[in-house]
MARFI-861002 format. One line per field, with one value per residue: x negated, y, z of N, C-alpha, C, CB in turn; residue number from 1; chain; residue in three letters. Coordinates in Angstrom, 3 decimals, decimal comma, m for minus. Atoms other than C-alpha are relative to their C-alpha. Last residue first. Glycine has a CB too. Layout:
! residues N
n_px	c(X  ...);
n_py	c(Y  ...);
n_pz	c(Z  ...);
ca_px	c(X  ...);
ca_py	c(Y  ...);
ca_pz	c(Z  ...);
c_px	c(X  ...);
c_py	c(Y  ...);
c_pz	c(Z  ...);
cb_px	c(X  ...);
cb_py	c(Y  ...);
cb_pz	c(Z  ...);
drenza	c(NUM  ...);
votor	c(A  ...);
mivo	c(ALA  ...);
***
This chain:
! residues 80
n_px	c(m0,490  0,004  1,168  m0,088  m0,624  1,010  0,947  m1,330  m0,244  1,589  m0,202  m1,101  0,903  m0,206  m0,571  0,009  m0,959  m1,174  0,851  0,166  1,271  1,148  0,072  1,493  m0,192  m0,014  m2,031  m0,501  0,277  m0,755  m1,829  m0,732  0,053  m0,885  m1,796  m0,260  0,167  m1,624  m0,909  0,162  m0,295  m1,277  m0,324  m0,575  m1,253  m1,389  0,315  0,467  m1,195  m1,182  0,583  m0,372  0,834  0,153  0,716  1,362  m0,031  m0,225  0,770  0,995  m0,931  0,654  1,314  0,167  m0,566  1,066  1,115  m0,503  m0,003  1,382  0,317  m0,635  0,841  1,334  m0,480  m0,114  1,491  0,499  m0,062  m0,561);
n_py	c(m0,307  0,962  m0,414  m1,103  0,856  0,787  m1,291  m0,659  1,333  m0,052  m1,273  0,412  1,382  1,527  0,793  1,299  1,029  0,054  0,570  1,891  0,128  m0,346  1,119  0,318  m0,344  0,623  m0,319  0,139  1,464  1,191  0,087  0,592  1,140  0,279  0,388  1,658  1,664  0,322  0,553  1,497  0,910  0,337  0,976  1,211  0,216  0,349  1,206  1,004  0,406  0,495  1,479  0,765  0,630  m1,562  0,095  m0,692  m1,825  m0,190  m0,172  m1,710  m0,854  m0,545  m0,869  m0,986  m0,945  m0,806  m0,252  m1,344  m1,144  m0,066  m0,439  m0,635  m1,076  m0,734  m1,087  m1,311  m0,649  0,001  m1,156  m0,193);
n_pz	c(1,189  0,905  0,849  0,303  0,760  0,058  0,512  1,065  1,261  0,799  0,958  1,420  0,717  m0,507  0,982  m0,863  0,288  m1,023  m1,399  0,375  0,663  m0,597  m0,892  0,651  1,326  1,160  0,566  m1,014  m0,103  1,560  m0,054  m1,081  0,066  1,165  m0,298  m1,184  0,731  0,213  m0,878  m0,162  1,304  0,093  m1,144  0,438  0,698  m0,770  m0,975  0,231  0,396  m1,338  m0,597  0,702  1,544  1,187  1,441  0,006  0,107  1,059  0,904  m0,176  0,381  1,338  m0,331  m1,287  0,505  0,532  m1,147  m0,861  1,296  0,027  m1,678  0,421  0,948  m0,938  m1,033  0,594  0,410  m1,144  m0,261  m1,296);
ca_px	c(m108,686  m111,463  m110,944  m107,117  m108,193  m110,621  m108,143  m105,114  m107,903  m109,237  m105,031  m104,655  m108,016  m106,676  m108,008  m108,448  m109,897  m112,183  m115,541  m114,148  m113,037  m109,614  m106,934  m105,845  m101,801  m101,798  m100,718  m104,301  m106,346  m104,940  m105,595  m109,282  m109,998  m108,374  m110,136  m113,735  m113,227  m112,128  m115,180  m117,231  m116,090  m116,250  m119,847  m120,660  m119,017  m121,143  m124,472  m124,020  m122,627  m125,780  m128,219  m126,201  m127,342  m124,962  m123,177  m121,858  m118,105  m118,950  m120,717  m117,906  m116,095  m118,984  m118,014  m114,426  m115,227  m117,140  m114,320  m112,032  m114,098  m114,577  m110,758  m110,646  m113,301  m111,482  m108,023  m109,604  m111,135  m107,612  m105,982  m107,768);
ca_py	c(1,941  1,200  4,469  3,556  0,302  2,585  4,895  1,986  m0,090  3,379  3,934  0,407  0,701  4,490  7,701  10,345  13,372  15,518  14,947  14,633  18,951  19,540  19,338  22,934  24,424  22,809  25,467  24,875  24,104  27,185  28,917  28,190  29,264  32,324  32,839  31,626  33,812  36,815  36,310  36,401  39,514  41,115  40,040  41,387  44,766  44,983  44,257  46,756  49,309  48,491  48,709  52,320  53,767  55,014  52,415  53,269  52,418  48,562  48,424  48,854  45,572  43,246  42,107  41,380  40,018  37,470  36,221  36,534  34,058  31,634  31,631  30,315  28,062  26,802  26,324  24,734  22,504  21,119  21,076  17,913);
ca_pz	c(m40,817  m38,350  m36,596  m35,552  m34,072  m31,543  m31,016  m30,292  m28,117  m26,272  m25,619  m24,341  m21,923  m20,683  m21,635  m19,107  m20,633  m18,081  m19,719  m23,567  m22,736  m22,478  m25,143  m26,474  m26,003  m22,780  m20,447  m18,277  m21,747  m23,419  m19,879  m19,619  m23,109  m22,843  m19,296  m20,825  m24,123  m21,911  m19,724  m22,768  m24,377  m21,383  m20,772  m24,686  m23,458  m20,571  m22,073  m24,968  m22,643  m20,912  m23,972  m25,064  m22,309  m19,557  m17,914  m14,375  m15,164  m15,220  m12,024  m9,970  m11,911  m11,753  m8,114  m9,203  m12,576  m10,769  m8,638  m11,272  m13,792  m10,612  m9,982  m13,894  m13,768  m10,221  m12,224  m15,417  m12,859  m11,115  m14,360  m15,347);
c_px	c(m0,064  0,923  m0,269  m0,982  0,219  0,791  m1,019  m1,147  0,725  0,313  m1,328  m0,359  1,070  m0,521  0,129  0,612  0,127  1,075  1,478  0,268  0,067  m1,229  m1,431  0,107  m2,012  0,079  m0,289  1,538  0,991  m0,037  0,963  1,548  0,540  0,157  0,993  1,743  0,103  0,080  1,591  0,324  0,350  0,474  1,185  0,914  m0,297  1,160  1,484  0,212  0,159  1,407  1,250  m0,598  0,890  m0,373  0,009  m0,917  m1,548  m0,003  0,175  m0,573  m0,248  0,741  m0,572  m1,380  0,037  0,311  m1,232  m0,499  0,401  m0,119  m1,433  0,188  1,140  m0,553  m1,590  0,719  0,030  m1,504  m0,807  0,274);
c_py	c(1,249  0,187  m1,145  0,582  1,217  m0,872  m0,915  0,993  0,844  m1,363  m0,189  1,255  0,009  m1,720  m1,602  m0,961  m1,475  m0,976  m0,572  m0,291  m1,675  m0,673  0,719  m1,300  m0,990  m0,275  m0,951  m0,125  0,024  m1,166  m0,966  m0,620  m1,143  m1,656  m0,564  m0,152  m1,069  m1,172  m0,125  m0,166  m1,278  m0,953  0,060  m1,071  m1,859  m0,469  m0,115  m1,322  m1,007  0,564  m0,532  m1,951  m0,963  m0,108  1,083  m0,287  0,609  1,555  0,349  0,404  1,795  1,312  0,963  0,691  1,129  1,192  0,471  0,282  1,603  1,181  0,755  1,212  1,195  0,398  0,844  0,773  1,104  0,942  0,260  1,479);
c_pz	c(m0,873  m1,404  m1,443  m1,004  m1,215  m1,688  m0,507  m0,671  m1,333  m0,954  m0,828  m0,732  m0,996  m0,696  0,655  m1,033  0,671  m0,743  0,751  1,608  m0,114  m0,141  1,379  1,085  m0,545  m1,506  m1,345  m0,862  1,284  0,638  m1,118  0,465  0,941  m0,121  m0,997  0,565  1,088  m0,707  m0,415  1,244  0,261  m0,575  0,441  1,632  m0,509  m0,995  0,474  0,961  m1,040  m0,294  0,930  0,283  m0,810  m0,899  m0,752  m1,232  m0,031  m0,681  m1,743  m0,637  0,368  0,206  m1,139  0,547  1,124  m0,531  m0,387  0,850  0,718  m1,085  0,076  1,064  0,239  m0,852  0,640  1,289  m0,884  m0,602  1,348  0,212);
cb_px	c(1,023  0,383  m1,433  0,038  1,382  m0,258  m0,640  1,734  1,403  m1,737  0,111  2,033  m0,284  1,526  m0,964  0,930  m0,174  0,691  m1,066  m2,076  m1,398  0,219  m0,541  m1,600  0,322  0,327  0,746  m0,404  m1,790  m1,054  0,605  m0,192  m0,992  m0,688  0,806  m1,235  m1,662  0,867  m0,146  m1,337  m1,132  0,530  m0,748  m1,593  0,181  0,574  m1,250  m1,120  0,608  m0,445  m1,623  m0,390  m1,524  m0,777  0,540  m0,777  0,860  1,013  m0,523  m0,932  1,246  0,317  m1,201  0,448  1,253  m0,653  m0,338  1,081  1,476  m0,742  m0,123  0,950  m0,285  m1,041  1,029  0,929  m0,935  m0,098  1,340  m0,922);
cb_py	c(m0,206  m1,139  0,007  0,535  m0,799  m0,995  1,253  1,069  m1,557  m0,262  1,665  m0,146  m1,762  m0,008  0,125  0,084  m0,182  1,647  1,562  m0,820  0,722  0,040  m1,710  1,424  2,346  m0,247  2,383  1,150  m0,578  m0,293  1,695  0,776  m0,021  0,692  1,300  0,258  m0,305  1,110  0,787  m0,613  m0,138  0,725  0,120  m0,889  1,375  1,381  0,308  0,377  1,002  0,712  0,198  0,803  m1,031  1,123  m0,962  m0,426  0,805  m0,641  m0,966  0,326  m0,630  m0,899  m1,011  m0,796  m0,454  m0,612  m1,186  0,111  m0,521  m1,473  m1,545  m0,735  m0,548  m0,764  m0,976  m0,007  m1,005  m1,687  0,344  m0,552);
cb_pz	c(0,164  0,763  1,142  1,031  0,776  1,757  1,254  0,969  0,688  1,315  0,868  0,307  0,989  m0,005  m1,386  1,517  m1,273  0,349  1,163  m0,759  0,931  1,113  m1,202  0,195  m0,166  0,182  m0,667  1,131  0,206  m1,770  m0,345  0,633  m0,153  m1,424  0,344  2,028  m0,800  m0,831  1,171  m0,282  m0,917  m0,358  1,096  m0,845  m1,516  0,833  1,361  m0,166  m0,327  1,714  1,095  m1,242  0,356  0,162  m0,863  1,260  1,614  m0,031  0,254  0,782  0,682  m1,606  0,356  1,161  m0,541  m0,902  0,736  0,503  m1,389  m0,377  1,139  m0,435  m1,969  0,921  1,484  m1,533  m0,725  0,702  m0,027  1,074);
drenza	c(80  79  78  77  76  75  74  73  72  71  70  69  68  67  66  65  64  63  62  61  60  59  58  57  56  55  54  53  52  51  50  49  48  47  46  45  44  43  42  41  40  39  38  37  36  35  34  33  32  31  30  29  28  27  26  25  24  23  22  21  20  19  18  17  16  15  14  13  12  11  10  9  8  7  6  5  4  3  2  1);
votor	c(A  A  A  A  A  A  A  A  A  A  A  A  A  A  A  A  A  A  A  A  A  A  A  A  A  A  A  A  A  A  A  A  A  A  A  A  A  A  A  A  A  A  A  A  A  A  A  A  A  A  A  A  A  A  A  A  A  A  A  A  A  A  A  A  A  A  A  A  A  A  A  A  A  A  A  A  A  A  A  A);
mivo	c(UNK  UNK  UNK  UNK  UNK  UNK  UNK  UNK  UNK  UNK  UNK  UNK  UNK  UNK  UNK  UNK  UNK  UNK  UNK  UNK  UNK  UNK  UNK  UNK  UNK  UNK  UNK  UNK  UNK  UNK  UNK  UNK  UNK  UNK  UNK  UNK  UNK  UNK  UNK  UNK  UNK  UNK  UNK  UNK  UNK  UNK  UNK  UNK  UNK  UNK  UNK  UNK  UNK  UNK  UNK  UNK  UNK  UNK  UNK  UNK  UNK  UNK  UNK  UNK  UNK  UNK  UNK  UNK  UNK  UNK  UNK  UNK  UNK  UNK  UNK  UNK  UNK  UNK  UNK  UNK);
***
């Protein structure tokens, strides 16, 4: 459902935003450490977010919507 990769994706910029002061004030190596992996891993969630919003990636099992003919055809499918 696009509807949920939208609000992760809202939710990614809405944290970013509060983080974003704090980023500059890193002095120790530990906390440019800390900040760079929590770039890292908000650009992995948006990337990810967006492949699945512009359909280049499926979305997760939870959100697929598979219909009773399609789970017969997938299902028939495995067997062979």
């Amino acid at each position: 459902m696009k509807n949920y990769s939208i609000l992760r994706l809202l939710f990614a910029v809405f944290l970013l935003y509060f983080a974003w002061p704090y980023i500059p004030e890193a002095v120790a190596p530990i906390e440019k450490l800390f900040w760079g992996a929590w770039l890292t891993f908000l650009i992995l969630v948006i990337g990810g977010n967006l492949a699945t919003l512009l359909n280049i990636s499926h979305p997760p099992v939870m959100e697929q919507k598979v219909s009773h003919q399609q789970e017969k055809v997938q299902q028939h499918e495995r067997n062979y």
